[in-house]
N, C-alpha and C positions, 0 to 999 in steps of 0.2 A: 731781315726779321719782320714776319708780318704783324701789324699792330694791331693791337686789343678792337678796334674801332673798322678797323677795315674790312668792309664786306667779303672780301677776297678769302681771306680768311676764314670766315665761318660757314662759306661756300663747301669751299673744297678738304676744309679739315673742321671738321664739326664739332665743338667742342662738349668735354662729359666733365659736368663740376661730380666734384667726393665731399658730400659736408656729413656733419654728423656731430655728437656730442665729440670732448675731447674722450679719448682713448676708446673709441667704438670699435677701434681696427683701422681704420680708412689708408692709412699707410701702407700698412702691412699687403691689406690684399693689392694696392700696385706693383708694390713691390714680390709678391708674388708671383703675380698672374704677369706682370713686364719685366722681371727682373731676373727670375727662376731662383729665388732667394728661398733657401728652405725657411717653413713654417713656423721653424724651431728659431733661427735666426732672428727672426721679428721679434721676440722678447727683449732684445737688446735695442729695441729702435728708442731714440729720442721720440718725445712728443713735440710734434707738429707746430712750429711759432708764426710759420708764415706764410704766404698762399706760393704754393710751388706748383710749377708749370712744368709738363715735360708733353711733345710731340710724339707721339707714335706712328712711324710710318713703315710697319715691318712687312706691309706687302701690299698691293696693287688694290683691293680693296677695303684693308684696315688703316684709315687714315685719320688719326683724331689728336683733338690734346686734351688731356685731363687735366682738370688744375683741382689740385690737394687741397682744401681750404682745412684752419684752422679752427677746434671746435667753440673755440674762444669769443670768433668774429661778434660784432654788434652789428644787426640792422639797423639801428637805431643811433650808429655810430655819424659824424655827417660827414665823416673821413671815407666811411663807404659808401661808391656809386654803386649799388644793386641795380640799378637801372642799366648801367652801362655794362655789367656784368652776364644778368640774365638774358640780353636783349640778342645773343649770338650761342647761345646755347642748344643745343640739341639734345642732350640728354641730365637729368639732375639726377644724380646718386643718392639717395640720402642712408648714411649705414645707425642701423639701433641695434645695439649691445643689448641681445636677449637674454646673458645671467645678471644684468641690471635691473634697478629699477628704470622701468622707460616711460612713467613719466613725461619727466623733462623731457626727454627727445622727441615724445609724439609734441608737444608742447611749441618745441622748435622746431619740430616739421610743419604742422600747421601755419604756425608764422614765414617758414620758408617757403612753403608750397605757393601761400596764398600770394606776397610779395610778388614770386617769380613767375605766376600765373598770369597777373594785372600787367606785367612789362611784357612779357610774354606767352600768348598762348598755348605755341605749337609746342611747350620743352613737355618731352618725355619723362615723366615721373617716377621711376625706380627705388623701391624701397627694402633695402637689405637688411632684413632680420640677421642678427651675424653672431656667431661663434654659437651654435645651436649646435658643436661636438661635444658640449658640457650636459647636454639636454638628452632624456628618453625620447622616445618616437611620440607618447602619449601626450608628453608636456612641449616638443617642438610644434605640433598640430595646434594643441589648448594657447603654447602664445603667439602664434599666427593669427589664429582666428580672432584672439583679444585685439590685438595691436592693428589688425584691417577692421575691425571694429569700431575703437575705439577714435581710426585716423578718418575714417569715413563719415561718425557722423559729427566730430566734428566740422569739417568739411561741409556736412548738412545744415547743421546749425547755423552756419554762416555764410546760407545761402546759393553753395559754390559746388553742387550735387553733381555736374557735370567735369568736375575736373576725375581724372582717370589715374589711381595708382597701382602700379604693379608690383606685389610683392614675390619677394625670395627667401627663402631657408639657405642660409650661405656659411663657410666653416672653409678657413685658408688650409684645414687639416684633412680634405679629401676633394673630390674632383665637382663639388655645388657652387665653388665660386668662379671657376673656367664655366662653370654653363649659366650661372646667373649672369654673367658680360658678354657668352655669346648672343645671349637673347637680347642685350640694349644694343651692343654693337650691330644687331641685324636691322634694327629699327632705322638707322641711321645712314643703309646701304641701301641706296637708291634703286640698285640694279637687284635687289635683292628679290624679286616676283619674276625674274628674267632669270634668275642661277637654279631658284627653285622648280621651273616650268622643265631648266633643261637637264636638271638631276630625275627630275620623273620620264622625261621622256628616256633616259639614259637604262633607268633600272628597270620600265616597262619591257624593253627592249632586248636587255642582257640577260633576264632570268636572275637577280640581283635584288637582295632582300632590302637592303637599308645601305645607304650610301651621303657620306661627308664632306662636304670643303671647306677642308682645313688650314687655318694661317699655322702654318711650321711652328713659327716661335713663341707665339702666345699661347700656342694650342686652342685658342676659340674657334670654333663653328663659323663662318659666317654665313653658311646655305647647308640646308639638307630637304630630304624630299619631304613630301606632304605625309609621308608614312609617321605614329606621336614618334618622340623619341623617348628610349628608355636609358636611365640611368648606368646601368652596367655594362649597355652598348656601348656607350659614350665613353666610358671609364676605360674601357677595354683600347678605343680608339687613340685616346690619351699616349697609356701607357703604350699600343704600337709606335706612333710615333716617338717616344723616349728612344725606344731600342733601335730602332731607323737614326736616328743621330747620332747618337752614340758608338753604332758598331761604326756608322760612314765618318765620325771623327775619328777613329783610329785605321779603320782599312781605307779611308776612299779617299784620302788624298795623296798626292804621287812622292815617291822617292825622296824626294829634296824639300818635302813640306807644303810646293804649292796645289791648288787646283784649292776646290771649295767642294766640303763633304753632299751636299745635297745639290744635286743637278739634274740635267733632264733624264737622263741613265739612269734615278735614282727609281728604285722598286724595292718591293719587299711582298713575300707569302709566307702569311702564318696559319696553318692548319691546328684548329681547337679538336678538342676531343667530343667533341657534341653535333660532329659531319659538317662544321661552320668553316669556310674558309675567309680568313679576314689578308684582302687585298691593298697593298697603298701601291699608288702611281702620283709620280710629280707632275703640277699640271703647268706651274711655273716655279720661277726659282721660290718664291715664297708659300707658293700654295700646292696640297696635296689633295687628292680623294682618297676617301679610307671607303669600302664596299666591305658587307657583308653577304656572303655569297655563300650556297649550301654546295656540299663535297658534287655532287651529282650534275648543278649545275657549273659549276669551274671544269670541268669537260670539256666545253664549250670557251675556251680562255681565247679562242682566235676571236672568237665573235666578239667577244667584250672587248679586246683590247682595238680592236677595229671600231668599235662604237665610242671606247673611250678614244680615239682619236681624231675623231667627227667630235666629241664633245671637247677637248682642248681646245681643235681651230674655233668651236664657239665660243669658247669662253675668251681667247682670242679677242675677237672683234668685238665684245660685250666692253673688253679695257681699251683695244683702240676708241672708241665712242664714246668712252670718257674721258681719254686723254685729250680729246679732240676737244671734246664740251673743255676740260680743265682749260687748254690753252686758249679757247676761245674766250673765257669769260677773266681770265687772265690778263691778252689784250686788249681788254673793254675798260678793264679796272687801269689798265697802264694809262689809255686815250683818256678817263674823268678824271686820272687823277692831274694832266697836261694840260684840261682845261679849265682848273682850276685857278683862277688869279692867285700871285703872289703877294707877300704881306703890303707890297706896297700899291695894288692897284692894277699894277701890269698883267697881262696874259701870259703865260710861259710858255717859252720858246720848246716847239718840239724837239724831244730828242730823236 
């Protein structure tokens, strides 16, 4: 188990706190977006008493822990180290319940932001306007705009105009909180300017409109190309892959129960009624591309699939070279931590 303190750790599994008033959601949508817990089921959750910790490591590039914090905590408590807390963070969550009064929670984001700023610079600021399916389209805009308003200048007030928050319209009840965490989760991926670079070079190449790489299980994004993305594209990609699991849980594993439903054999074409051909190919066990392709050009399916396998063996070597970096920084942290004296003064003996 790697410890709170150990650099190793926040190296290679970056971690993403969830704070927020009590009952903001923060549960619900992990449970969600990691759990595939229908939306409807979270009504029944307990509230939150105590900072819960879980690791995500559902594929090659989605490797993080979230820890749940309770909305209860005290900064001001001397039982919390926030110092030791914020100091290995990579991304901060913070979720405000927009059919509330929010207040209080611009209140406590301010005090949290600004804490976790002074211990560390580099945390990613993310702030989730959340359950905005209770909201018109008119009044989700009017308290977007309030609530970045109102977080910003205080923010200004106190000096700190350079700290950067990114807000989202998020609702565990359709596909705005899979794409509010693909976009922190992409922050956090290093190689993330190297998947983008080789999704353009991919779809320049293919005649291929918009193109995804997808983690399977959480359904997040973690690259797509430079083209924006749109909401109903996204949505669409989603549900492709639902149906891609699903049919390969009941058809694709063998006779007597074994094999595993998604593997490299794993493909699917779906032809829309609008001349769209929506394409998945597995690119490893965890991760897909979803391509949207026009009827006219999927014609041309030798070409692509020939390109999309120049772009696998890339993606490929993009994970060998972090495996490599992983292990390498791995044995660094083994060697400091061997030359560490022991509590009595002694050198320790290498293992």
């Amino acid at each position: 188990v790697l410890d709170f303190n150990d650099p190793f750790s926040t190296e290679v599994k970056p971690r993403i706190l969830l704070m927020g008033l009590r009952r903001s959601g923060k549960s619900s949508i992990q449970k969600v977006v990691f759990h595939k817990m229908s939306p409807n089921e979270t009504l029944f959750l307990e509230s939150t008493n105590k900072i819960c910790r879980e690791d995500v490591s559902n594929s090659s590039f989605v490797n993080f822990q979230i820890w749940d914090f309770p909305g209860q905590i005290d900064f001001f408590d001397p039982t919390f180290d926030y110092e030791m807390i914020f100091r290995g963070t990579g991304a901060l969550i913070f979720v405000i319940d927009s059919q509330d009064d929010y207040m209080e929670a611009l209140a406590r984001l301010h005090l949290t932001v600004t804490r976790a700023y002074k211990v560390n610079p580099d945390i990613n600021f993310e702030i989730f306007i959340h359950k905005v399916d209770g909201l018109s389209d008119d009044h989700k805009i009017e308290t977007q705009r309030d609530i970045h308003q109102r977080a910003n200048d205080d923010l200004a007030d106190a000096g700190l105009e350079k700290i950067h928050l990114s807000f989202y319209l998020t609702s565990i009840y359709d596909h705005s909180i899979f794409e509010a965490f693909s976009k922190v989760v992409q922050k956090l991926i290093p190689q993330l300017p190297t998947l983008e670079n080789l999704l353009n070079i991919f779809i320049s190449n293919s005649g291929i409109e918009k193109a995804f790489l997808f983690d399977v299980v959480s359904k997040i994004y973690i690259a797509t190309d430079s083209t924006p993305v749109d909401m109903q594209t996204y949505e669409l990609c989603c549900d492709m892959i639902d149906v891609v699991i699903d049919i390969s849980c009941i058809y694709g594993l063998k006779d007597d129960g074994t094999g595993t439903p998604y593997d490299k054999e794993s493909m699917a074409i779906i032809k829309l009624n609008n001349t769209t051909v929506l394409y998945l190919k597995e690119v490893t066990k965890f991760l897909a591309l979803v391509c949207f392709v026009r009827e006219e050009s999927f014609e041309r399916k030798g070409l692509i699939d020939y390109n999309f396998h120049c772009f696998r063996k890339a993606i490929q070597e993009v994970f060998e070279v972090r495996m490599k970096v992983v292990r390498s920084r791995k044995h660094q942290c083994h060697l400091q931590k061997n030359k560490r004296p022991t509590p009595n003064g002694t050198p320790r003996m290498p293992l």
